[in-house]
C-alpha positions in Angstrom: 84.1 166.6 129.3 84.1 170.4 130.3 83.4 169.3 133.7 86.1 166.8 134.0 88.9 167.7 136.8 92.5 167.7 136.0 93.1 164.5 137.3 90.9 162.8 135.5 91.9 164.6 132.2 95.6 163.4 133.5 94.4 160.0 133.8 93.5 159.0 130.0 96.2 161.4 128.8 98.5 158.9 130.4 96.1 155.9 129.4 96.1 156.6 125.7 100.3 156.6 125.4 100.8 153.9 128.0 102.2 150.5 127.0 100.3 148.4 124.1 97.6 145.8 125.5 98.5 142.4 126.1 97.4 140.7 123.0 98.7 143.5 120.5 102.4 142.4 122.4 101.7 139.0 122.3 100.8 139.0 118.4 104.2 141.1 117.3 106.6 138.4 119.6 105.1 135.5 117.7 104.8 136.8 114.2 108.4 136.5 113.1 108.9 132.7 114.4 105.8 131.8 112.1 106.9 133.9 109.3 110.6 131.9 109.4 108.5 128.8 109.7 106.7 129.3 106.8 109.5 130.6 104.6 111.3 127.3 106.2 108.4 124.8 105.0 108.4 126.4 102.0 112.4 125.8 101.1 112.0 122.0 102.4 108.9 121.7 100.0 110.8 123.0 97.0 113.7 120.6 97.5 111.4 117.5 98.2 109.7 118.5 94.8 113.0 118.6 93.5 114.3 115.8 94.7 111.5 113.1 93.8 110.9 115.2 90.1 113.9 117.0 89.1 117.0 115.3 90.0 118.4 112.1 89.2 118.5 110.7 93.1 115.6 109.1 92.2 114.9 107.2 88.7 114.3 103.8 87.6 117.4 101.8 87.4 116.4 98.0 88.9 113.1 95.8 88.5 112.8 92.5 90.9 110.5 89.8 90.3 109.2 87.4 93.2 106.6 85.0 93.5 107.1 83.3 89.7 106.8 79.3 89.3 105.9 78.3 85.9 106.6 82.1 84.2 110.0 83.3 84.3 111.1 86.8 86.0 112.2 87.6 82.5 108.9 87.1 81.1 107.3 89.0 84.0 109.7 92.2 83.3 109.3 92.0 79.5 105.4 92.2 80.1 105.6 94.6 82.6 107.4 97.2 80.5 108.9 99.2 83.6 110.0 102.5 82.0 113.7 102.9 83.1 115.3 105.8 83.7 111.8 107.6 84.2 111.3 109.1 88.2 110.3 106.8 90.2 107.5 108.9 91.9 105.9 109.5 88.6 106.0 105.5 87.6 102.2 104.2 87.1 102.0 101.3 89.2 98.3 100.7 88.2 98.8 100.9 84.6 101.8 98.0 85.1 99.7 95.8 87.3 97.2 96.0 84.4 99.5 95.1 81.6 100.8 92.4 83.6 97.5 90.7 84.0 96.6 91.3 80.4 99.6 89.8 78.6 100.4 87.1 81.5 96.5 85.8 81.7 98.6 82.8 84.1 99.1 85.5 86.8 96.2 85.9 89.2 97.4 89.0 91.7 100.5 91.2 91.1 101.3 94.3 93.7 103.8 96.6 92.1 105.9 98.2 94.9 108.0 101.4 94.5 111.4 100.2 96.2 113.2 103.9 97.0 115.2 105.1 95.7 116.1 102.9 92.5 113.6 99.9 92.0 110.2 98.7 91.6 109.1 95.2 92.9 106.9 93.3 91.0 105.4 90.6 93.7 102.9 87.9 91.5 101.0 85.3 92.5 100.3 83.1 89.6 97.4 80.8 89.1 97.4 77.2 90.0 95.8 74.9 88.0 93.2 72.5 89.6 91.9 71.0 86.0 92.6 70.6 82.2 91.3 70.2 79.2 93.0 68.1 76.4 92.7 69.8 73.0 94.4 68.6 70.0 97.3 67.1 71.8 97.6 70.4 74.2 96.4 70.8 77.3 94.1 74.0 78.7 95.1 74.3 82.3 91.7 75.8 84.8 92.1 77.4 87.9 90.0 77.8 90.8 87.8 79.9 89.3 87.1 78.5 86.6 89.7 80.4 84.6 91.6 78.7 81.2 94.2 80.7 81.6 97.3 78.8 79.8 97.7 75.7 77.0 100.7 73.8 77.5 102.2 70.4 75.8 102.0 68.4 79.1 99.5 68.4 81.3 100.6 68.9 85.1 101.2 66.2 87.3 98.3 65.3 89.8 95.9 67.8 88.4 92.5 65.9 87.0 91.4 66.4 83.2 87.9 67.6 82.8 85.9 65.7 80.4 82.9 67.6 79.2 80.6 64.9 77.4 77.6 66.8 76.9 75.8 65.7 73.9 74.0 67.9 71.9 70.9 66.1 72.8 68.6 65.8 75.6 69.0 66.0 78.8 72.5 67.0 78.5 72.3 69.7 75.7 69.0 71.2 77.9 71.6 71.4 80.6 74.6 72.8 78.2 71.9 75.4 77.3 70.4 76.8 79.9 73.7 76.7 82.0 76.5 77.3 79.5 79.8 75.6 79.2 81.6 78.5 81.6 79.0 77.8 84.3 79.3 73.8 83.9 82.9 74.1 84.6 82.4 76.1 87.3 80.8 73.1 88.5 83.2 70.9 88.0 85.7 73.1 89.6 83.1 73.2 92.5 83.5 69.7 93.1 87.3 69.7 93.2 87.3 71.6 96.3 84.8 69.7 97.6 85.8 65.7 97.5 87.8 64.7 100.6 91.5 65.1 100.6 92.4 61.6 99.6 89.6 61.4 96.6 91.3 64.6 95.3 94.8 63.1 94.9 93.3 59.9 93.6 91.0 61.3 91.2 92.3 61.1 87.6 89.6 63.1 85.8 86.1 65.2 86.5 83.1 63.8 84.0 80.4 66.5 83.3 77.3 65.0 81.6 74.6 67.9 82.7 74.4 70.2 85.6 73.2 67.6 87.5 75.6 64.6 86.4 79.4 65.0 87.4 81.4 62.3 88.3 85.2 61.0 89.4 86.7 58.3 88.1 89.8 57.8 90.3 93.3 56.5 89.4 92.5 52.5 90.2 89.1 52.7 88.0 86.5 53.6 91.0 84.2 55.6 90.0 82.0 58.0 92.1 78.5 59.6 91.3 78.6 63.2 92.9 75.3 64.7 90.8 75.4 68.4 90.9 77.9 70.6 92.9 75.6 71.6 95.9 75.5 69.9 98.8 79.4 69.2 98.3 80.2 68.9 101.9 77.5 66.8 103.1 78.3 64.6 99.8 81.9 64.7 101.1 81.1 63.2 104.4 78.8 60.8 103.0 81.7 59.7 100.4 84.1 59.5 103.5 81.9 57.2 104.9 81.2 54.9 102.1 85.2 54.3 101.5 85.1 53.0 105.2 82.3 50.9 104.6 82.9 49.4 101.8 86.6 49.8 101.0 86.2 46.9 98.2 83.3 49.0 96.4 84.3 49.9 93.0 81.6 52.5 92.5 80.1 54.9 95.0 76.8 57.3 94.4 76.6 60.3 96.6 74.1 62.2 94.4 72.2 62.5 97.1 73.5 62.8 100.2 71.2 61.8 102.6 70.7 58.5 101.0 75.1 56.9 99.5 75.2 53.9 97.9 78.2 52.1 96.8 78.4 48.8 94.3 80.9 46.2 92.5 83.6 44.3 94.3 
């Protein structure tokens, strides 16, 4: 440095107390807008917490029921056990979907709906019945799955009654065995949504003998031989067929499908 000239000694004098570089300016003119931002976010986070925890802008006062046919919205709130009064944020919509489905077993789906700033919804689909069973002078209602889900006094108009004649002997109880009573119902249900339109209304009950032996008896005494539940569409066609056919037939065998039969005038 000795042999610098005074110029160049003038030169970084002047450097080192000149203006700040361009990023140390840059860095103090934005700092205070983020700082005020942040304080901001942090107010408007404190008073939303506020709001949906602390005050009373937002509590349980209302519950709505849609969807209901056979159950009442009464029953559905009673079962529900909204808590009123509680926030409405802090409501546990799982845990009244749950009871719901435990104490109504006739409801299939529910979707509970926070309704801001006052209500919660309670939206149920409820379980249609597509068989029954008569039991001591009640009747089990079965859904589409295979679900007893209800016993009422009267049994729902246009809905078949199952009839489950397994013996406990041969071929049937080997059947009642190996498959179960849930699983041969299952099969009968099968067949429900199988038959053509027209059998379905017609049909007055579902006869399950074995896995392999379910049949209809319809509402003027035909009868049809369906066999097991696979195969159900092909054994629909071929019973759509047959009823062309032989529209005077009284009983029809579409056990196998590749081969109908029908008999009996």
């Amino acid at each position: 440095m000795a042999g610098s000239t005074a110029a160049e000694r003038g030169e970084r004098r002047r450097g080192a107390s000149g203006p700040p570089p361009v990023r140390r300016r840059f860095g103090r003119r934005h700092l205070r807008p983020i700082i005020i931002l942040a304080v901001a976010l942090v107010f408007l986070g404190s008073g939303a917490f506020w709001l949906l925890y602390g005050s009373d802008l937002a509590r349980v006062e209302r519950v709505s029921v849609s969807g209901t046919r056979a159950l009442t919205p009464g029953e559905v709130r009673g079962a529900a056990d909204v808590p009123l009064g509680d926030q409405l944020v802090a409501v546990d919509t799982d845990a009244i979907a749950s009871r719901l489905r435990e104490e109504l077993p006739r409801i299939r789906t529910v979707d509970v709906v926070r309704s801001w700033p006052h209500g919660i919804g309670l939206n149920v689909i409820e379980r249609t019945p597509v068989l029954v069973v008569e039991k001591g002078g009640e009747f089990i209602e079965i859904d589409g799955e295979g679900v007893r889900y209800a016993t009422v006094s009267r049994a729902p108009k246009g809905v078949p009654r199952l009839e489950l004649n397994t013996r406990r002997s041969g071929t049937a109880a080997a059947s009642l065995r190996r498959f179960g009573e849930g699983r041969l119902v299952r099969e009968a249900v099968r067949v429900t949504r199988e038959v053509p339109a027209a059998v379905a209304r017609a049909t007055r009950s579902v006869k399950v003998r074995s896995y392999d032996d379910i049949s209809l008896e319809l509402a003027d005494g035909r009868t049809v031989a369906w066999g097991s539940g696979e195969n159900g569409a092909a054994k629909g066609r071929a019973l759509t067929a047959l009823l062309k056919a032989a529209p005077d037939a009284r009983h029809f065998d579409v056990s196998v499908p590749t081969a109908p039969a029908s008999s009996g005038s």
